[in-house]
C-alpha positions as CSV (number, residue, x, y, z in Angstrom):
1,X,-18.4,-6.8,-6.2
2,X,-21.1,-4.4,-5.0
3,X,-22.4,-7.7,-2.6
4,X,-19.4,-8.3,-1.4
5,X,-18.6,-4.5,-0.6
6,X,-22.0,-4.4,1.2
7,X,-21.2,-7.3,3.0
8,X,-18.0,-5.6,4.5
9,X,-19.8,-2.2,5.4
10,X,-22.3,-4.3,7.7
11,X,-19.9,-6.6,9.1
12,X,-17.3,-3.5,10.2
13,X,-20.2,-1.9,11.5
14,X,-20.6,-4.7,13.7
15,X,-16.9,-5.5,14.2
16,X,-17.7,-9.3,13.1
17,X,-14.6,-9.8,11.9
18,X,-15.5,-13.6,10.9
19,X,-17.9,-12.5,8.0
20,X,-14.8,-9.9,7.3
21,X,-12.2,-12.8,7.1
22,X,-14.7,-14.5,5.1
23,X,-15.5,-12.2,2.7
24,X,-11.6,-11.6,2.2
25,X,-10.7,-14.8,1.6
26,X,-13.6,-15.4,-1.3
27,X,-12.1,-11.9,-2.9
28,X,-8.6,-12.9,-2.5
29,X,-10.0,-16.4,-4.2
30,X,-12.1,-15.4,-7.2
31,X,-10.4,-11.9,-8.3
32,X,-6.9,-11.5,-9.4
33,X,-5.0,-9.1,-7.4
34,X,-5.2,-6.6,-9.7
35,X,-9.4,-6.4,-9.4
36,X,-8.9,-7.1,-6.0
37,X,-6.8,-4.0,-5.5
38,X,-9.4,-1.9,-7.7
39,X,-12.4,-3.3,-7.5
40,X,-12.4,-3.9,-4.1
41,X,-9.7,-2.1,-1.9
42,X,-9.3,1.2,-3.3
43,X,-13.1,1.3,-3.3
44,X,-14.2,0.1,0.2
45,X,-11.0,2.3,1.5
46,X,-12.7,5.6,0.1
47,X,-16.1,4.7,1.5
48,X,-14.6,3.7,5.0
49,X,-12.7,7.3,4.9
50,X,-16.1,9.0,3.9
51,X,-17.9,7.1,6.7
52,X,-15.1,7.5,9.7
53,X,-15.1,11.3,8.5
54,X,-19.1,11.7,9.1
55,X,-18.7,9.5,11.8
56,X,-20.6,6.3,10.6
57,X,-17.2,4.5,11.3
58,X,-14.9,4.5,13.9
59,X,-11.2,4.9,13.7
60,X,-11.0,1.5,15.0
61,X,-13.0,0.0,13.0
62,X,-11.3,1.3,10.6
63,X,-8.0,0.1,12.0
64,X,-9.7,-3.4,12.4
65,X,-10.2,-3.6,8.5
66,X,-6.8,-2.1,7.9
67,X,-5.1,-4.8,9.9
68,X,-6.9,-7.7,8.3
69,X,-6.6,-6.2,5.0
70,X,-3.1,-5.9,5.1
71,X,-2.8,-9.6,6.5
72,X,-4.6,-10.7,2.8
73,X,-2.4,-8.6,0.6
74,X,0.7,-9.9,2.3
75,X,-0.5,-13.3,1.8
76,X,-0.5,-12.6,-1.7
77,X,2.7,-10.7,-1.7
78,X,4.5,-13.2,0.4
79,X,3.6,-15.9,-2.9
80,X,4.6,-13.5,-5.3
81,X,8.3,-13.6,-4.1
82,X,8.1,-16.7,-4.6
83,X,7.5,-16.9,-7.9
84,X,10.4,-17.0,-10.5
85,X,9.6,-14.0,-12.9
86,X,9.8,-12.8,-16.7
87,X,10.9,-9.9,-16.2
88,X,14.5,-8.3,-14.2
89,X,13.9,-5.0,-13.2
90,X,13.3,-3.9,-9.6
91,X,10.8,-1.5,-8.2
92,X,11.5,-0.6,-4.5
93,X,7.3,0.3,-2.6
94,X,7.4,2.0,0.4
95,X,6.3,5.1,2.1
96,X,8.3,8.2,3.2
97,X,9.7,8.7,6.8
98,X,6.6,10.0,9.1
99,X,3.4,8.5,6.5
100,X,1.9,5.5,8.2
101,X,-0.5,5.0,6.0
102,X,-0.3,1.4,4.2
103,X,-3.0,0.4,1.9
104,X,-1.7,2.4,-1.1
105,X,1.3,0.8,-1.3
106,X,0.2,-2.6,-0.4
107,X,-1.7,-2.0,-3.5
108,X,0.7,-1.0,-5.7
109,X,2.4,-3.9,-4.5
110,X,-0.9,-6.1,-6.0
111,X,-1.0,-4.5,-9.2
112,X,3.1,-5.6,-9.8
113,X,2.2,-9.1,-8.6
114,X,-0.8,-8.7,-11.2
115,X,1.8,-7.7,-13.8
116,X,4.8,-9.8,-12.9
117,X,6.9,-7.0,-11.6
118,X,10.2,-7.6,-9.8
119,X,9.5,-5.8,-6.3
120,X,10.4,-5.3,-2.7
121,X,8.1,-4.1,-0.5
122,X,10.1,-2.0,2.6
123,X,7.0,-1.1,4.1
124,X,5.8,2.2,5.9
125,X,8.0,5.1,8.0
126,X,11.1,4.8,6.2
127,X,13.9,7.4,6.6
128,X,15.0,8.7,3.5
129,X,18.9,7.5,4.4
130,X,17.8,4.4,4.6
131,X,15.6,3.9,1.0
132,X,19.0,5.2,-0.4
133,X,21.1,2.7,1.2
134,X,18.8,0.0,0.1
135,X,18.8,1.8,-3.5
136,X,22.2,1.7,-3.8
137,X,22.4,-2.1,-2.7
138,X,20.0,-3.7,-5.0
139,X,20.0,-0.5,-8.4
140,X,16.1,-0.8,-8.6
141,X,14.6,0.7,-12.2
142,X,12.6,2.4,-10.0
143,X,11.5,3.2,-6.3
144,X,7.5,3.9,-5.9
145,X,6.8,5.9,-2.9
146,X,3.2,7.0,-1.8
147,X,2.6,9.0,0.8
148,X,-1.2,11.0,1.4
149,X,0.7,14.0,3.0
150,X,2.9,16.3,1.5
151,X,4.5,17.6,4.6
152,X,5.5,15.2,6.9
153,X,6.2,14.5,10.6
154,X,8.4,17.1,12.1
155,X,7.6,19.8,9.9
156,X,9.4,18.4,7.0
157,X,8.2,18.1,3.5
158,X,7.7,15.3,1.0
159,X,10.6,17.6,-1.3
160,X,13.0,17.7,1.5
161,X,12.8,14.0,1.8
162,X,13.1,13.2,-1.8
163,X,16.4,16.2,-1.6
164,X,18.0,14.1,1.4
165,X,17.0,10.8,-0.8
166,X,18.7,12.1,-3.7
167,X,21.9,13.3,-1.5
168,X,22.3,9.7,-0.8
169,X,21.6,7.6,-3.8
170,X,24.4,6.8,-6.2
171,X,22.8,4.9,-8.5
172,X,19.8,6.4,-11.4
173,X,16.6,5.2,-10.2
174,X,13.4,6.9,-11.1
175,X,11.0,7.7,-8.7
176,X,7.5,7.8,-8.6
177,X,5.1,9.5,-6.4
178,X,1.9,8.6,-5.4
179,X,-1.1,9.1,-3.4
180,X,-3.7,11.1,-2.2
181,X,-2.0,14.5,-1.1
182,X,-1.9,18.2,-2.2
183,X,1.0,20.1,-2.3
């Protein structure tokens, strides 16, 4: 883990993105998703955040990683769905109107392909009409929604998007809230 950590810290430095694609693949091909999520992502995502803030990194490097990292995962999402699964309950991953960022929930996303978990991944940016309207058409158990800012674009907040949510949805989902933010 720690090699292949390494091995991505000198290769974004250098934007070779070949020894990048590499070393995703050979993760993506001896850990599950679930250590590939913790064990690798969440790990190498805190460093590259440490290293763009003292300036080690760029912001497009760390775009350039983002982008290829997010090609993996959705390779291993895209199987998942196909896959017929144990269990029946539906979890709805996606991020609040206004929060771009995408690694969290991409790996949530790993950890219920780890587990077997029913999911559908709407992505980043979504209004909160809209997660409603896709709650009310497919009754999820649950709708996990990260987010690493508590207020939001336009001066709104992370509670006034769950109140508008909650306006809208007629059917008893829980939701869960996650990320890196303070209130």
């Amino acid at each position: 883990i720690e090699s292949i950590l390494n091995s991505f810290y000198l290769a974004l430095a250098a934007y070779k993105i070949d020894i990048i694609t590499h070393e995703l693949q050979k993760a993506k091909e001896v850990l599950g998703p679930r250590a590939l999520c913790l064990e690798i992502i969440v790990p190498l995502f805190r460093e590259i955040g440490k290293r763009v803030m003292s300036g080690a990194l760029t912001i497009a490097q760390e775009h350039t990683i983002s982008a290829l990292v997010r090609f993996y995962m959705g390779q291993m999402i895209g199987q998942h769905y196909q896959k017929n699964l144990q269990r029946d309950d539906l979890v709805l991953i996606t991020t609040p109107e206004g929060e771009l960022h995408e690694i969290g929930i991409l790996g949530a996303a790993l950890i219920c392909v780890h587990y077997g978990v029913r999911f559908i991944y709407l992505g980043t940016n979504l209004p909160a009409e809209s997660l409603a309207e896709a709650a009310n058409a497919l009754n999820p158990k649950a709708i996990l929604l990260g987010s690493t800012r508590f207020d939001l674009l336009n001066n709104s907040s992370l509670e006034d998007y769950i109140k508008t949510y909650k306006e809208h949805a007629k059917v008893p989902s829980a939701l869960w809230v996650g990320g890196n933010f303070k209130p």
